[in-house]
N, C-alpha and C positions, 0 to 999 in steps of 0.2 A: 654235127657229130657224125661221123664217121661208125658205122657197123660192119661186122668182121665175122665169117664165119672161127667159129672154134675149133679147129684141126679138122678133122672128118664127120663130126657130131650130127653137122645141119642147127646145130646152134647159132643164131646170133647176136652178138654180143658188141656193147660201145666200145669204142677205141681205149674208152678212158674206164677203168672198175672202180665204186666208190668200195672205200676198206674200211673196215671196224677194229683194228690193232689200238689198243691203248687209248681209244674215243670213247669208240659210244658203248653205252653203260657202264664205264668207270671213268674216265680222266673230265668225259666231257656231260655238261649236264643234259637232263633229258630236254630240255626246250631249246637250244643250240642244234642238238642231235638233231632234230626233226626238223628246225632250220638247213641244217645241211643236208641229209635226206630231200627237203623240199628242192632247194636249189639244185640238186644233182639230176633229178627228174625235170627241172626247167629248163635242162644245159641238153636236154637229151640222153641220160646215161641213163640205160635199161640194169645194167649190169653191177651188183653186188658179193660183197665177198667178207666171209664173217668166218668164225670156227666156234667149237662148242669150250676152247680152252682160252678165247679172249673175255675176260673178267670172270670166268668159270662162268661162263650160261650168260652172265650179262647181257657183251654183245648180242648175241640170239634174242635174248626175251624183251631186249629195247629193240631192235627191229622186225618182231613180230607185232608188237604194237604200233609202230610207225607204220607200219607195211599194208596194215589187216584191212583198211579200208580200200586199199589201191586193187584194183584188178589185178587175179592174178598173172595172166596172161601178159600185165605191161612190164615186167621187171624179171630179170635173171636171178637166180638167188644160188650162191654156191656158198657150203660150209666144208667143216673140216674132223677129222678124228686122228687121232692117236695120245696127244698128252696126258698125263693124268689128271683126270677131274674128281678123282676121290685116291685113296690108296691102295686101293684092289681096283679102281675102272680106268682102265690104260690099254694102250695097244692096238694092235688090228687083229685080235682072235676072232672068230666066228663070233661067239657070245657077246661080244665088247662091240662089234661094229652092231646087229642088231641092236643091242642094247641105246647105242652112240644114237644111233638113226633116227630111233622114237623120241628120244630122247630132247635131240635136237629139232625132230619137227612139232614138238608139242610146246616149246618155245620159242619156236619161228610163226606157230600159230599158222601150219599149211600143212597140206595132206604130201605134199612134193614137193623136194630142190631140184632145179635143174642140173648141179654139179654137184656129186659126193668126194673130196679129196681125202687122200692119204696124207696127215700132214708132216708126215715124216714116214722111215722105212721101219719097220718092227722086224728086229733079226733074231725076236723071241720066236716068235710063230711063223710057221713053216708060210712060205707065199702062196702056195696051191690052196691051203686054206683061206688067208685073205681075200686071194681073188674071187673066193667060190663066194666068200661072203656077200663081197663087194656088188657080185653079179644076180645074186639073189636080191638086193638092194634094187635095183634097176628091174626086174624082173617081176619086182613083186609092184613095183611102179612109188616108190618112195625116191629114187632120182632118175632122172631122164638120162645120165652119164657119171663117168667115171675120173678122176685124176688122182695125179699124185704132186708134191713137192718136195723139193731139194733130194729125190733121190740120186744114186749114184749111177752112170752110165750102165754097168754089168748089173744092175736091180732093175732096170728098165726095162731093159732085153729080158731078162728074165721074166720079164711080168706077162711082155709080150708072145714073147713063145707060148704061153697058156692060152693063147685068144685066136681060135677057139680051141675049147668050148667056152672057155671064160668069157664076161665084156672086158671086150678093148679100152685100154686107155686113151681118153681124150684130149686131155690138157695136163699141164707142166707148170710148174710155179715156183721158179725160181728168181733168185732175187740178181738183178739185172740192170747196169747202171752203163754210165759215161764212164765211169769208177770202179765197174765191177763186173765182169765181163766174163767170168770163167765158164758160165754157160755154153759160151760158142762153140769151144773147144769140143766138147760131144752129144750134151744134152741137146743143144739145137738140133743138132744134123740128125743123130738117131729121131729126132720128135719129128721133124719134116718129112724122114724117108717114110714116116710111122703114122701120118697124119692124125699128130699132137701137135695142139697149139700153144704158144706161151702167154701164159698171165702172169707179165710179172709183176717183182715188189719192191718197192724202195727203189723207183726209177730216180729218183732225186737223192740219194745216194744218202739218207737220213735227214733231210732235206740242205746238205750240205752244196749241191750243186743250183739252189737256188741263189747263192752268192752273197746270204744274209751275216756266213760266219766271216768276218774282216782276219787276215793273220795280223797275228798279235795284237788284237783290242779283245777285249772282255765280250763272251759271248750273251747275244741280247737277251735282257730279260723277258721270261715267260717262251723261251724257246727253247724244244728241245735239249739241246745239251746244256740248260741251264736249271735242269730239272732230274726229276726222278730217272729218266732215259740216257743218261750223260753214258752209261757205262757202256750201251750198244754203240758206240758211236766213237770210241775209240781213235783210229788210226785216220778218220774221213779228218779229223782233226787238226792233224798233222801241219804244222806253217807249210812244207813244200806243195802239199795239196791245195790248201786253200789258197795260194800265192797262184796257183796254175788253173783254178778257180774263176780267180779274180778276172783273170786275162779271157774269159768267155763274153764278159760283157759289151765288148766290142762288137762281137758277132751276134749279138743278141739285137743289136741296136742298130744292124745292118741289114737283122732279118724283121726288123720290126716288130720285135716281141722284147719280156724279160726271159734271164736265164737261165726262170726256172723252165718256162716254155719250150726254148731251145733242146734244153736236158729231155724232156719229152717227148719233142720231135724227132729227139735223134731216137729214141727208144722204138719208136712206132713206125719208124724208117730201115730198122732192122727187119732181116729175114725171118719170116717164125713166128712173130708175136700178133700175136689177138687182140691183146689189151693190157695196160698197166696201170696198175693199182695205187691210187693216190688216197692218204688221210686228209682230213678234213675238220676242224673245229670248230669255222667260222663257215659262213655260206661265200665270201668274200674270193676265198682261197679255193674254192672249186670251179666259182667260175674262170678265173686264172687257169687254171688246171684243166677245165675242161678247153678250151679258146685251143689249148694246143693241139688236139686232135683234128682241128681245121685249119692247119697252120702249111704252106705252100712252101717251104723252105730250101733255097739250091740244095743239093748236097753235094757242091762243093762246100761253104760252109758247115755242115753238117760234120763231113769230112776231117774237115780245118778245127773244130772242135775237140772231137776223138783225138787229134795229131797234138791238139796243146796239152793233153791228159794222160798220154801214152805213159811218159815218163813216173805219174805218180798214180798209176793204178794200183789198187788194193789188190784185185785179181783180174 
């Protein structure tokens, strides 16, 4: 496994982030969970990623209990705030991130996260307050840093200009594929001149670029888009995408891996990134998942991947 500092933090962190979106504590049962938890710690992957609005606390309070016995010291642990977890507790105000904080380390069952994320921008509350919040967080020693995700380029800068006296932002978590690339365009650059690193999400583009969806045959049972999740998944859908898909397998089988690995390699062979965030159900599928962070791949091929995809990018 492959470790990576985290933008300018002094954090480090595995190539590969295990994620808690739609797994653990709700889709997936808790004896699976800890199956894949286990096997992610086997693989070498220090580094996790949860928020307090994935199954409202869920997530959190199933890997507070998986976690409680491990050393703190062996594992990265980053969460997240802003959705609403009740209908008055929302946002990045002052009040709401303290509140978010305790909140979620008293279900993470730890005194400190290493990474506190923004998980969206809040254009209710002024940002001089957020950040102040944020940095009292850090200060009072409840996170070791700071991030944000999916913001927008001018919310960035903006954040940034504050720091100092505010803490600086660390990390960026944007979701970031073979398929989905809008990142490039500013978020990366301003995060590198800014040293912010990227964690991204859905490097497997909804797990579309593992090459399981066939165009036009019936999508498999017990996957993703043949489930409750169908509706995120949308346009990855698409016959001309998955036809353009299809034709990765070649290159996957020249680089000696599958292509969900390839999808992977290519992700971690970009500029800017730290680590990318992979789910996990089965312990089976992590270790796939992890194998790619060791993965030696030309990037000519690499390359030649991106060129067969160009045509049917999302973004």
């Amino acid at each position: 496994m492959q470790y990576r500092q985290l933008g300018d933090s002094g954090i480090e962190v595995s190539a590969i982030c295990l994620g808690s979106w739609l797994t653990y504590g709700v889709g997936v049962d808790d004896g699976a969970g800890r199956a894949c938890v286990d096997a992610a710690f086997d693989a070498g992957i220090n580094f996790i990623d949860t928020a307090n609005i994935y199954g409202v606390g869920a997530a959190e309070e199933f890997l507070g209990d998986a976690l409680k016995d491990r050393p703190r010291d062996s594992y990265v642990l980053a969460t997240k705030l802003f959705f609403p977890m009740t209908e008055t507790d929302k946002g990045l105000s002052a009040p709401q991130v303290a509140k978010q904080i305790d909140a979620s380390l008293t279900r993470l069952k730890t005194d400190y996260v290493d990474l506190y994320q923004c998980h969206r921008y809040d254009p209710d509350t002024p940002l001089e307050e957020t950040m102040e919040a944020l940095s009292e967080v850090v200060r009072s020693g409840k996170a070791r840093a700071i991030g944000f995700s999916e913001w927008a380029p001018d919310q960035i800068e903006a954040a940034l200009a504050l720091a100092p006296p505010s803490v600086k932002f660390v990390s960026s978590q944007p979701q970031y594929s073979l398929l989905y690339r809008r990142a490039e365009a500013k978020v990366i650059p301003i995060s590198m001149a800014n040293g912010i690193g990227q964690i991204v999400w859905s490097p497997l583009a909804m797990g579309v670029l593992s090459g399981k969806y066939a165009p036009g045959a019936e999508v498999p049972a017990g996957s993703r888009a043949a489930g409750d999740d169908a509706h995120f998944m949308g346009r990855y859908l698409a016959g001309p995408v998955l036809e353009a898909v299809q034709k990765l397998k070649p290159l996957a089988e020249a680089a000696g891996c599958t292509t969900a690995q390839l999808a992977i390699a290519w992700v971690l062979a970009q500029p800017g990134i730290a680590s990318a965030i992979v789910g996990a159900s089965r312990p089976g599928q992590l270790k796939e998942t992890a194998a790619a962070a060791d993965l030696a791949i030309d990037p000519a091929l690499l390359a030649e991947a991106a060129a067969i995809l160009e045509g049917v990018r999302i973004s």
